[in-house]
C-alpha positions, 0 to 999 in steps of 0.5 A: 508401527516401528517394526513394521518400518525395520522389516520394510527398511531390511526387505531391500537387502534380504530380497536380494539375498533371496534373488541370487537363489544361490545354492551351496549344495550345487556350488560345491557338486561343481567346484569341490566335490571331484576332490572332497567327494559328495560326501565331503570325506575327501575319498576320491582319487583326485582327493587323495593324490592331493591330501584334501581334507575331510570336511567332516573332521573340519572346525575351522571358523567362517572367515578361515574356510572362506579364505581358503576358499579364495586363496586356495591352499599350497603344499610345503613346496608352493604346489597347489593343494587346492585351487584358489577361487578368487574371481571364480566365484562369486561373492554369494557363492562363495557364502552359500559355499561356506554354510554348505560345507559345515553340514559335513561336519560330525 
């Protein structure tokens, strides 16, 4: 009986996980791929002018990608790299965002 309690108390929280059907393939087809590509090796033209990375090579752990999801990213002179997407996305997106982009990696 005691598990069946600890499912019913964790329902809440994992059915409003399941309701935000958020999904990360669509998040990033929208916001990143015009510069890392649908294949996340950064080919694109866009991806180039501005040295995005290759999502493929990527190690960096949850916590970093989120926050370079958030904070964007600048160059050496406080030009933009990437966008910042802090008030963009929402908060299910952006995770949704950071589980996608591990897929790419080798």
């Amino acid at each position: 009986m005691g598990a069946f309690r600890l499912i019913i108390a964790l329902f809440p929280l994992g059915n409003s996980l399941f309701a935000q059907g958020v999904n990360g393939g669509d998040v990033f087809a929208e916001y990143c791929a015009p510069c890392h590509g649908a294949d996340g090796k950064a080919r694109t033209p866009a991806g180039k002018k501005l040295g995005a990375k290759d999502l493929s090579e990527s190690k960096l752990p949850d916590a970093e990608i989120e926050k370079q999801i958030l904070a964007g990213k600048k160059d050496e002179r406080g030009s933009d790299r990437m966008p910042a997407f802090q008030g963009r996305l929402k908060e299910s997106e952006v995770a949704a965002l950071v589980v996608f982009v591990k897929t790419f990696r080798r």
